[in-house]
C-alpha positions in Angstrom: 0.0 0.0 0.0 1.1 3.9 -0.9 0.6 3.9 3.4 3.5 2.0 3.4 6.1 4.3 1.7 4.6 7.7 2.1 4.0 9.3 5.6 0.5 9.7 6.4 1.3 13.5 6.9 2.2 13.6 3.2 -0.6 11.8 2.1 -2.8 14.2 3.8 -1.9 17.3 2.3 -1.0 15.6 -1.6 -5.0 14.9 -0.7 -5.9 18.2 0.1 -4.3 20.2 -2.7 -5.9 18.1 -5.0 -8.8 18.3 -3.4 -8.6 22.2 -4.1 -7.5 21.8 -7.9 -10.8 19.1 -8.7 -13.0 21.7 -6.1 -12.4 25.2 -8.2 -11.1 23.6 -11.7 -14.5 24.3 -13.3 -14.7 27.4 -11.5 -11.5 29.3 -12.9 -12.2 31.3 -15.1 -9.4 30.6 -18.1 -10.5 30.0 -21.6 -8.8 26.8 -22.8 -7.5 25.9 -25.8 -9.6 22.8 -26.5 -7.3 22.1 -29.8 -4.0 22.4 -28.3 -5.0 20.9 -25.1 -6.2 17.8 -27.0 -3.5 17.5 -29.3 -1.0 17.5 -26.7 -2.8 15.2 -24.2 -3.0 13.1 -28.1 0.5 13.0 -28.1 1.4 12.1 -24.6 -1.2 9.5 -25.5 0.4 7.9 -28.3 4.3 8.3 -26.8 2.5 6.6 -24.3 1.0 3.6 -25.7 4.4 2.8 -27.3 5.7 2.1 -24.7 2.6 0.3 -23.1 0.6 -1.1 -25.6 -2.5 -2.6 -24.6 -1.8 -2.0 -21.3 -2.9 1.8 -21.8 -6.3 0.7 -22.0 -6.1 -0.4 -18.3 -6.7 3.2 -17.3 -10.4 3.0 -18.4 -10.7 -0.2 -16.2 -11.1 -1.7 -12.3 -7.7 -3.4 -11.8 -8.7 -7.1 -10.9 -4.6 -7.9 -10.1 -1.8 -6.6 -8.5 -0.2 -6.3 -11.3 -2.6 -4.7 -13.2 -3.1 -2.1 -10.0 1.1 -1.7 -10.3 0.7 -1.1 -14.4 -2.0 1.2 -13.8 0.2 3.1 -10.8 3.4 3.4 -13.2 1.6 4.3 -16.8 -0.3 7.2 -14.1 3.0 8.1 -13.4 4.9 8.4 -16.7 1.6 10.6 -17.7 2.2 13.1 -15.1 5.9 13.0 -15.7 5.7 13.8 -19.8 3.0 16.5 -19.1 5.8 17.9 -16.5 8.2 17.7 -19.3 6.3 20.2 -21.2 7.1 24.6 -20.4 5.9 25.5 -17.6 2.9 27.4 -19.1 2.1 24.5 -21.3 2.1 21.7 -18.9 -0.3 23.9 -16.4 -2.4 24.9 -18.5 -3.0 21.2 -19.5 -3.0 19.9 -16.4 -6.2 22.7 -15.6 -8.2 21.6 -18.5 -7.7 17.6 -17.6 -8.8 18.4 -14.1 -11.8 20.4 -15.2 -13.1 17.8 -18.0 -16.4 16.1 -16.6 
């Protein structure tokens, strides 16, 4: 379990701030730039899936496994980590519009 590794301290305010982000996401009041947002979300997608392959499909899906709970934890992971790859300004601005999507 994440309880395990992370201090429950930690865990508490990670929680909490994305608490805030989901919370007021579709109240900001920032025009988004549906195409670019999409394309690069598209992209991530697709870099993505190379390196998963089916797998990548395990995000629309309850984990049944371990494994598949570990797969779904590290492909998570390496989404977060190519949108944080992106400028500053890009990578916030998509990581806004994925949180307000509903």
């Amino acid at each position: 379990m994440i309880s395990d590794f992370i201090p429950q301290e930690l865990q508490q305010k990670d929680l909490s701030a994305l608490n805030e982000i989901v919370i007021n996401a579709n109240s900001i009041q920032e025009s988004f730039d549906q195409e670019e947002n999409s394309q690069q979300f598209a992209f991530i997608t697709a870099k993505l899936s190379q390196t998963y392959g089916q797998d990548l499909a395990l995000l629309n899906s309850v984990p049944s496994t371990l494994d598949e709970k570990n797969k779904i934890c590290t492909i998570v992971i390496d989404y977060y980590k190519n949108i944080l790859k992106l400028p500053d300004e890009k990578s916030s601005k998509l990581l806004r519009w994925l949180f307000s999507q509903q």
